[in-house]
N, C-alpha and C positions, 0 to 999 in steps of 0.2 A: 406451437413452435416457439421457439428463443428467441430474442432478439435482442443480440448486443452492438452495441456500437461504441464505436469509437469515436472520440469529436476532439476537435483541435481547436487552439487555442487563438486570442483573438487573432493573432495572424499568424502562429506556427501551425499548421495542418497534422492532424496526425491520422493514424493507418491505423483501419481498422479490420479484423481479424477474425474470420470464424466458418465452419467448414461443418453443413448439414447436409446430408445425403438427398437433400431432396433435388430433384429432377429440375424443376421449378426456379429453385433458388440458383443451383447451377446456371440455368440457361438463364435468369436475368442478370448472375454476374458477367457471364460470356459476354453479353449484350454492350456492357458497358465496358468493356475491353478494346472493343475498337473503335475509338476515334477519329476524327481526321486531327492531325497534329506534326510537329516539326518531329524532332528526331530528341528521343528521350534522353534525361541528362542521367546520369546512370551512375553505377555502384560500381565505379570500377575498382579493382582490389587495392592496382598502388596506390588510389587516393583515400582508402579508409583505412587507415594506417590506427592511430589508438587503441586501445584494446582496453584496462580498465581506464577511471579517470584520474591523468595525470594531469598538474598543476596545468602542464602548456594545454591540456585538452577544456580544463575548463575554466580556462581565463578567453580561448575561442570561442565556448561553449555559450558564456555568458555574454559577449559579446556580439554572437550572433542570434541570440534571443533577444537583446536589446533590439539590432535591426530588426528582425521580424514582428516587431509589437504591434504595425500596421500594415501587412501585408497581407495578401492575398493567397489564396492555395498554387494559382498559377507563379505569384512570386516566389514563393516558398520551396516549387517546385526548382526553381532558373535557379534559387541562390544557393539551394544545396544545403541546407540547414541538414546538421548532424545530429544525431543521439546514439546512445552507447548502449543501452537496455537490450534492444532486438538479438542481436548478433554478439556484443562484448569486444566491437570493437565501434566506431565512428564511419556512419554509414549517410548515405540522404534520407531522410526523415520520411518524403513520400514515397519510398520506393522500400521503405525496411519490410521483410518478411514477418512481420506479426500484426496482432489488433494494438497500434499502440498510441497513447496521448501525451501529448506534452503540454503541463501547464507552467506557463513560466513564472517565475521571481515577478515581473508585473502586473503579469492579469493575478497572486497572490493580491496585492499591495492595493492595487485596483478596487479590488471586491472586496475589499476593508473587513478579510478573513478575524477571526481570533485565533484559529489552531490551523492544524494541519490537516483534520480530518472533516475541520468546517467548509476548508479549501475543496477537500475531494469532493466533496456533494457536488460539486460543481461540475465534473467529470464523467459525461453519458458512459453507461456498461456498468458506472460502478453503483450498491445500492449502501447509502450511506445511515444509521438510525442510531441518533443516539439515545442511549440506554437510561444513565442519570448525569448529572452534573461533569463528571471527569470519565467517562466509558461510553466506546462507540461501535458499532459494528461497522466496518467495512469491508463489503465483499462484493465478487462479482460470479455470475453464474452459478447461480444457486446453493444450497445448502447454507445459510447465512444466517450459523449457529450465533449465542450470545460469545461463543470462542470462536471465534473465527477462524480455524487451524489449516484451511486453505490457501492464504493469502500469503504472503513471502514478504515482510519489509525491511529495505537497507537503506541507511543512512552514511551516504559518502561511502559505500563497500560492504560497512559493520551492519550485520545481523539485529534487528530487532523481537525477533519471533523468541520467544518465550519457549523453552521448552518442556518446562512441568506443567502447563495447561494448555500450550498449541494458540496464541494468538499474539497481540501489541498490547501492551499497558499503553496504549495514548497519554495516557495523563501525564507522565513520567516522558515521552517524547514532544516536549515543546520548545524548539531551535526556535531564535529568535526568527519573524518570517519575511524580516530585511533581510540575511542573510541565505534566504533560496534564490540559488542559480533555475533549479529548471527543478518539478518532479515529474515523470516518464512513469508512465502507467502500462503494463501490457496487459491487457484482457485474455488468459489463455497461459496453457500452462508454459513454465521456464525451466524443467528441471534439468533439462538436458545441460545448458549454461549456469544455473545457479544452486542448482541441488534438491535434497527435498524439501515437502511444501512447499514448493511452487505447483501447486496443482490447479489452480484456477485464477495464479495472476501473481503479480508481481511488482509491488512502489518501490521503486528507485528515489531516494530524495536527495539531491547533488547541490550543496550547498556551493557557496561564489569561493572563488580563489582570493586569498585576502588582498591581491593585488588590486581588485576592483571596488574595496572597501574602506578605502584610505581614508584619511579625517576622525572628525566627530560624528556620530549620531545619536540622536536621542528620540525616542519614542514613547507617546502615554498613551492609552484606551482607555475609558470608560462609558460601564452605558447605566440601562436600567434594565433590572434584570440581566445582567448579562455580568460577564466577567471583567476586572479589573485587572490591569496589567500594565509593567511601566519597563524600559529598557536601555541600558548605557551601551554603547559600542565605541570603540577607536581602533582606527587602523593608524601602520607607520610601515617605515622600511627602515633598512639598515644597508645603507649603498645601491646600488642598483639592480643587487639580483636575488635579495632575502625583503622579503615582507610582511606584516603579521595585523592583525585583529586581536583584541581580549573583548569582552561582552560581559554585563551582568543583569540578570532581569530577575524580575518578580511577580507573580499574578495571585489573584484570588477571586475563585469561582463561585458564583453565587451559586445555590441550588435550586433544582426542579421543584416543581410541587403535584402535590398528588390530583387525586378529580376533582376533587373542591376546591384546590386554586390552593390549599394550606402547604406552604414549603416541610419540604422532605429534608432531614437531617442527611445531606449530601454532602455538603459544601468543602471543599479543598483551598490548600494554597499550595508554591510551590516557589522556590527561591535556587536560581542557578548561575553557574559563571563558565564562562571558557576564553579557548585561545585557538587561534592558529598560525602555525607557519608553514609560508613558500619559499622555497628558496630553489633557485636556479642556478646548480654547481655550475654547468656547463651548456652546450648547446646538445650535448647527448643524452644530460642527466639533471632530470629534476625530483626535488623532493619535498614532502608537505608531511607535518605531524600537527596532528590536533589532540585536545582534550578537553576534559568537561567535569559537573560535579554538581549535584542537586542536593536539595534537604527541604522538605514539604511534610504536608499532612493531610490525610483524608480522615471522612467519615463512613466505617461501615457498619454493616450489622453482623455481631460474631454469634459462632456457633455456639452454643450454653448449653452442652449435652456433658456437663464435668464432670458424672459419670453417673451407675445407674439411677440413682433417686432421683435426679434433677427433672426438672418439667419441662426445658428448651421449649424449641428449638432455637429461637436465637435471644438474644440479650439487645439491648437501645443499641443504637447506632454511636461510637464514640473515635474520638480523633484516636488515629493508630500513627506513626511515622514512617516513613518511606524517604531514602538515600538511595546516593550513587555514584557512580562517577566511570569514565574512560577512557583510553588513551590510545591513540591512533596513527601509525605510520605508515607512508605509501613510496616508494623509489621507483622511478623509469627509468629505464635505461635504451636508449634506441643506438642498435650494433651499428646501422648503415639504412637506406631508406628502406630495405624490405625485412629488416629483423627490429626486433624491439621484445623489451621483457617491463612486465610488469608485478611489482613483489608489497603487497600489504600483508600488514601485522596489527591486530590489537588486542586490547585488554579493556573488558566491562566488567564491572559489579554490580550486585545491589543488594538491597535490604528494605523489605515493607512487608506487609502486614493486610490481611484485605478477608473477606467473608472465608474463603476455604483456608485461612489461616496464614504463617508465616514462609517466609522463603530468606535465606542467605545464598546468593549463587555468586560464583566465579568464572567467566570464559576468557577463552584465550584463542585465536584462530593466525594463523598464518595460509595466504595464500600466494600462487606466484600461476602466471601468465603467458605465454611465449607466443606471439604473433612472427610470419612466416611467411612471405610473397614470393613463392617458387617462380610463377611468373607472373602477368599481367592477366591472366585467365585461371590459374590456381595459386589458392593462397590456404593456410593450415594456422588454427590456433588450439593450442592444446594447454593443458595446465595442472595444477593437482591443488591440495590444500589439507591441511590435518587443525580440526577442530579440538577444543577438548573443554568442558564445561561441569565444573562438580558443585552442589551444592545440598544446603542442610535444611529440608522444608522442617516446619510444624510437629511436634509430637507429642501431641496428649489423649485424651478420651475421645473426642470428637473426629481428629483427621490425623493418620498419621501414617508413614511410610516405612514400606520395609526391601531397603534397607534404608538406615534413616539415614546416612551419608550416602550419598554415589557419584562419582563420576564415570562420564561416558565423554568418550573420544571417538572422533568419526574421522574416517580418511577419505579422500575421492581426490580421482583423476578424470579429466574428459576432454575428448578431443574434437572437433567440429573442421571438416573441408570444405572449402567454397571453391566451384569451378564455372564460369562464365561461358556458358555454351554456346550462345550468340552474344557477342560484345553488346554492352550497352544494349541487350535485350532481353534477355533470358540466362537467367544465373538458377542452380541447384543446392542448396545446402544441409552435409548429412553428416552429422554426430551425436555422441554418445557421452553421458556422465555415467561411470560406476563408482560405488559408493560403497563401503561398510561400516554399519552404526551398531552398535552395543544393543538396540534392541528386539532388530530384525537379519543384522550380518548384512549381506550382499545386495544392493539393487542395483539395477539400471533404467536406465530412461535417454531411452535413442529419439531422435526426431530426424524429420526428411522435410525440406521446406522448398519451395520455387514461387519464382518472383518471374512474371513478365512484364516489359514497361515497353507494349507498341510504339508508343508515342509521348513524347512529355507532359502530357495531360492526360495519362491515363496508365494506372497499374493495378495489375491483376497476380494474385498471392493464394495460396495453400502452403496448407501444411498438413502432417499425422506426426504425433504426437505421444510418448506416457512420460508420465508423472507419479509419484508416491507420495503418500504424506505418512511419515514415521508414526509409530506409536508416542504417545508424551508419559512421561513419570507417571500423570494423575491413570493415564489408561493399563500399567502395567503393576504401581505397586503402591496405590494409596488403599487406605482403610477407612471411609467416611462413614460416619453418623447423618442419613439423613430423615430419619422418620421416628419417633419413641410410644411405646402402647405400654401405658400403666395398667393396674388393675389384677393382675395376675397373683400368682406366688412368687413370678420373678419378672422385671422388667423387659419388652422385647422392643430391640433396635433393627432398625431395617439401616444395613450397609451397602452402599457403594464398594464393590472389592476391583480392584486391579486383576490384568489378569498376564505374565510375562510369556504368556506363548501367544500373542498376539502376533498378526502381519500386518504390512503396511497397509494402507489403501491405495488403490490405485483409480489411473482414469487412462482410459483410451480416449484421445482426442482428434478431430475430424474439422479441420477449419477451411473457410473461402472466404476471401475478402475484394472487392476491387474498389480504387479511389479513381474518380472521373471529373475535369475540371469540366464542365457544362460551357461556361463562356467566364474572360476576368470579371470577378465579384459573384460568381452563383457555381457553387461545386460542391459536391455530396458524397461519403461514406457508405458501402454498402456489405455485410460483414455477416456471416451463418455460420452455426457451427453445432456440433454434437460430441456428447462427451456420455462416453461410458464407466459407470462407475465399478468398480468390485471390492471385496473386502472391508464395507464400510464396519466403521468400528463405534457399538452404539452399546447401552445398558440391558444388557438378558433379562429370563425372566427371574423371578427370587429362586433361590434353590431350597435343600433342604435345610432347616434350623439346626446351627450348632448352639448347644446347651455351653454356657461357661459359666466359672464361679458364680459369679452373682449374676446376672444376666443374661437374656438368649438374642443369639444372632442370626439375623436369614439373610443372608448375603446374595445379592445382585450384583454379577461379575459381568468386568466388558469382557465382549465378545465381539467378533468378526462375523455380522450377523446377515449379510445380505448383499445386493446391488440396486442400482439406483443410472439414472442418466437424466440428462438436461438437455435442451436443446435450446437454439434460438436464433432470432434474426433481429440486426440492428441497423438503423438508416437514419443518420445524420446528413444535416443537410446546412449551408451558411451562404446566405443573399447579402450582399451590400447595395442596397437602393441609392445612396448616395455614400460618398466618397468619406463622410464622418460619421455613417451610421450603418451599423450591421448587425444583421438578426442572426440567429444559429437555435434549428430545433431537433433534436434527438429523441430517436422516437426505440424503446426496448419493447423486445416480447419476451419472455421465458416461458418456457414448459418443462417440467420434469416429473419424474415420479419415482420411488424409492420403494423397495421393497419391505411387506409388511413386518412390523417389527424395528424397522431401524426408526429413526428421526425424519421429519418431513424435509422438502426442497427450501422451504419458508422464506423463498423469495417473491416479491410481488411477480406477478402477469405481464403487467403493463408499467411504464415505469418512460413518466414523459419531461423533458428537459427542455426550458424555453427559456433562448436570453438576449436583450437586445443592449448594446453597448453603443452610446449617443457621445458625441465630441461635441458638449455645447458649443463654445468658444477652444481657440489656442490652448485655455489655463484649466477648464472646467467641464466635467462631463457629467453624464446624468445614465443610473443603468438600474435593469430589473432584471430579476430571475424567478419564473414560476416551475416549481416542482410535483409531479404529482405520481405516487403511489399506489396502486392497486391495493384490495386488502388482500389478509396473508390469512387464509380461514384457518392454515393449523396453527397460529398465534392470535388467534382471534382479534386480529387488529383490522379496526375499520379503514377505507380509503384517507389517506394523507393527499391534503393540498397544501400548498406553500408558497408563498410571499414573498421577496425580499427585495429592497425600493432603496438605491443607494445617490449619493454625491459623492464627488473627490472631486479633486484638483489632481496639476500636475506640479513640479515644482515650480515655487513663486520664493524667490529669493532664501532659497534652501528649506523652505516647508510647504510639505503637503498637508491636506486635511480631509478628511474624510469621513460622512455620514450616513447611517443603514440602518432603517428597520429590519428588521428581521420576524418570521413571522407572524406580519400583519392580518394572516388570514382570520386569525385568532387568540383569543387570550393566552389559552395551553392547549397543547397539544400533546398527543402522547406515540411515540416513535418506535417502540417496540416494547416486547412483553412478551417476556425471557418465563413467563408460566410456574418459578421458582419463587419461594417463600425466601429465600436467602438472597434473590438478587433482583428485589424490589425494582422496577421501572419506572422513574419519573417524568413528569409530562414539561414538556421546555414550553417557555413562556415567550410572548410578545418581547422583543428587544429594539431598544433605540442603542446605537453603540457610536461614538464618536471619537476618532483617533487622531492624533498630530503627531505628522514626525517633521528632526528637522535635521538636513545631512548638508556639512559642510563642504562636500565636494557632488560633482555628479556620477555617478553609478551607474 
């Protein structure tokens, strides 16, 4: 069986989520459903008003993650702490209907992270591996391909999911990580609220309102072994009710090295700047525009198949260029205290360069919101939004698309009703996203969720669930090169072919979750779930040889090849023995299996999380985090153990400081092993990383 959990943050609590038919797991969630306890603080409709995040949701937002940084799951539960992820609208965090985490802007800053995706390791349910120097896998619930096309990530609303190969360029998403308000993890699918791909999860990352960013900052890191990085930030206002942030940073990533400890032609850099503005028309209307804009370099290794004589398959690894930029606006509008409208719009590009070749893309999405309190017991959010995304990959001998321009526009509307069946104790929530994409036409994806909160120490959640993940460009109209046999009368290529009558995949999902405060300072996560797959979409077997000009081709078409399911069970648990010091251990199981033919589950078994956070003194604290791994026998990767031994401060006359090993288990490590000639794995090494920041205001 599965085992995911959910674990919350040093004192935000978060919900965790997951629904496995078994008999068993049922009756021990039952069990922890009733308490003895006062009368639960609850999810009443007029009080969760927000819907997406607006300026005034996360200038609160940020403000009550700052209180929460030492708090308790029973405090957490009394103060009502909000997140937007579950529902799409501003809910109490212990009582949200999903598996969901919240890690805040501090415990980032704390754990003297370098990225974003270094931050999530840190996040029971999720399995984090990185690949080489600037590529990571992040997923959750199995199937945690080196594309990760399950996973769903937004950035303040905007879309990060790549749609010509289905995952995140991490490398290219690095926000300065002063500037995270909160990131909200949901373990389990979103599509119902967020669309497709959200099939097994969903990173929300909500950066601060610049109202809470005023001043100077400056920040430097460096380690050994590890990545160099340095960043400008100021904030200001313009009167009392327009405020704003600009930022410039710069990093450079050392690289992995292979088994012998000899560095792997990896290594990146990356150079970025932005801005944003708050501004606060009215008391009904506020609005924020931000934007952005990169220029970097990687190292990869290209395909060298130039056409049939050549010997490939790939060429040295060499600097390629990679750009970008975005622009982003968001308006609320609240009618009266039971209507409110929410309307974002933006615009991303980019341009880079990487082993499967080049990409020029364009998107553009507008969405729009409408929250709805018919009364104090039903309340209705409904919305729509129209995508549209065209761009010009690659076209030569080795990879190329047909058609080599395309654009694809996708519409969707979805509606969701909450009705409070027992006040403050029992609520139901059932809706529906439909959707039409360019390369599957129509889906849907209904969910049905209930929430019971006996007692204020104690909530009890399901859900059922489906989800889709679309076909990507690469699965319907690429032409890859990836295998060559000399020797012949004519040379023979073995291709990768696209294939356009593809269907989505889908997952039927089965979640139970319940959160139980035990006594103040000892309270635990307990969270099951089963997810049915269908439609997976994976490489056929070769077909027959077409003969061309010079060369012969035996083409492997995707195909919609089979099903597959996961299951599991997750139990997080967090003691505070004394009043400055607190443990948290997070215990996953996964199982799954997939039908012959497709790809493996190639998530670890076992997958264990232990962290203990020490307040030396007022100014200085002292923290560890050990990680460990099962191995993954269809990636033939052995059990991972992990290390990490840190110091910081708090602020001491506007600078912090902060020191981490990283690693210490061992010199190199190697974190996954993606089985491709083209997308070499490198083993991350022992790190000392030391950072200072210094902010002239407090935050």
């Amino acid at each position: 069986m599965d085992f995911l959990l959910v674990r919350s943050s040093r004192a935000r609590r978060e919900e965790n989520s997951m629904k496995n038919p078994a008999t068993v797991i049922v009756a021990i969630c039952l069990l922890t459903a009733f308490p003895k306890g006062a009368v639960a603080q609850d999810a009443d409709p007029m009080a969760g008003f927000p819907s997406l995040d607006s300026a005034t949701a996360a200038t609160q937002a940020a403000q009550e993650a700052k209180q929460a940084a030492n708090l308790d799951l029973d405090q957490l539960a009394s103060m009502d702490v909000k997140v937007t992820s579950a529902s799409k609208k501003s809910e109490n965090l212990f009582s949200a209907p999903a598996a969901i985490y919240v890690l805040s802007g501090e415990q980032i800053l704390r754990g003297g992270f370098s990225s974003v995706p270094d931050a999530l390791r840190s996040v029971p349910g999720l399995y984090v591996a990185q690949e080489d120097s600037h590529s990571w896998i992040v997923a959750a619930r199995g199937f945690s391909y080196a594309f990760n096309d399950k996973m769903l990530v937004l950035l303040d609303g905007r879309l990060l999911y790549d749609p010509l190969f289905g995952g995140v360029y991490w490398d290219t998403f690095d926000p300065p990580l002063g500037d995270i308000d909160r990131i909200e993890i949901i373990l389990g699918p979103g599509g119902t609220l967020w669309g497709a791909n959200a099939v097994n999860g969903v990173i929300n990352i909500i950066t601060k309102n610049s109202q809470k960013t005023q001043g100077l900052a400056v920040a430097a890191s460096a380690g050994i072994d590890e990545r160099d990085k340095a960043s400008l930030r100021y904030g200001g206002g313009i009167g009392q009710n327009l405020s704003y942030r600009i930022f410039a940073q710069g990093m450079y990533g050392d690289p992995t090295v292979d088994a012998s400890g000899t560095p792997q032609p990896d290594q990146w850099n990356l150079q970025q700047g932005g801005l944003r503005l708050d501004w606060s028309l009215s008391s009904r209307d506020n609005f924020s525009l931000e934007g952005g804009g990169y220029d970097g370099a990687i190292q990869v290794a290209e395909l060298n198949f130039s056409g049939p004589s050549a010997a490939g398959p790939t060429e040295p690894q060499q600097d390629v260029a990679m750009k970008g930029g975005n622009i982003e606006g968001r308006w609320k509008h609240h009618f009266s205290d039971r209507s409110s409208t929410d309307l974002l719009a933006y615009c991303n590009w980019f341009d880079r360069f990487d082993t499967l070749g080049g990409d020029v893309r364009n998107t553009c999405d507008v969405e729009v919101q409408h929250d709805f309190i018919f009364t104090p017991r039903h309340s209705l959010i409904w919305g729509g939004s129209m995508l549209s995304t065209v761009d010009t990959p690659s076209d030569n001998f080795e990879i190329s698309y047909t058609p080599a321009r395309e654009r694809d526009t996708t519409y969707s509307a979805f509606g969701q009703y909450e009705i409070a069946a027992v006040p403050d104790r029992l609520r139901f929530i059932g809706g529906a996203k439909l959707e039409h994409n360019a390369y599957t036409g129509f889906e849907i994806q209904p969910q049905i969720r209930g929430v019971w909160t006996p007692s204020q120490s104690a909530t009890l959640w399901g859900a059922v669930s489906r989800a889709v993940r679309e076909p990507t460009r690469v699965n319907t109209d690429v032409d890859l090169k990836v295998s060559e046999t000399l020797g012949g009368p004519l040379p023979v290529f073995a291709a990768i072919t696209g294939n356009p009558a593809l269907h989505s995949e889908a997952v039927r999902a089965y979640e139970l979750g319940s959160r139980y405060l035990v006594k103040p300072g000892f309270s635990f996560d307990l969270a099951a779930f089963y997810n049915h797959y269908d439609q997976l979409i994976n490489v056929g077997p070769p077909g027959p040889p077409e003969v061309l000009s010079s060369y012969i081709e035996i083409p492997l078409q995707f195909r919609n090849s089979g099903t597959g399911q996961t299951h599991g069970l997750g139990l997080f648990t967090e003691l505070r023995p004394v009043g400055r010091w607190s443990l948290s251990a997070g215990l996953t199981e996964t199982r799954g299996v997939a039908t012959a033919g497709t790809e493996g589950v190639d998530t670890p078994r076992h997958i264990l999380n232990l962290q203990s956070r020490l307040d030396l003194t007022r100014h200085f604290n002292f923290d560890a985090n050990y990680y460990y791994y099962d191995a993954i026998s269809e990636l033939k990767l052995p059990p991972l153990n992990r290390v990490d031994v840190g110091f910081s401060s708090n602020r001491i006359s506007g600078f912090t400081l902060s020191i981490w090993g990283r690693n210490l288990q061992s010199a190199h490590h190697l974190e996954n092993n993606t089985g491709e000639p083209y997308f070499p794995a490198g083993e991350v090494r022992r790190a000392l990383v030391l950072e200072l920041m210094w902010r002239s205001s407090t935050e």
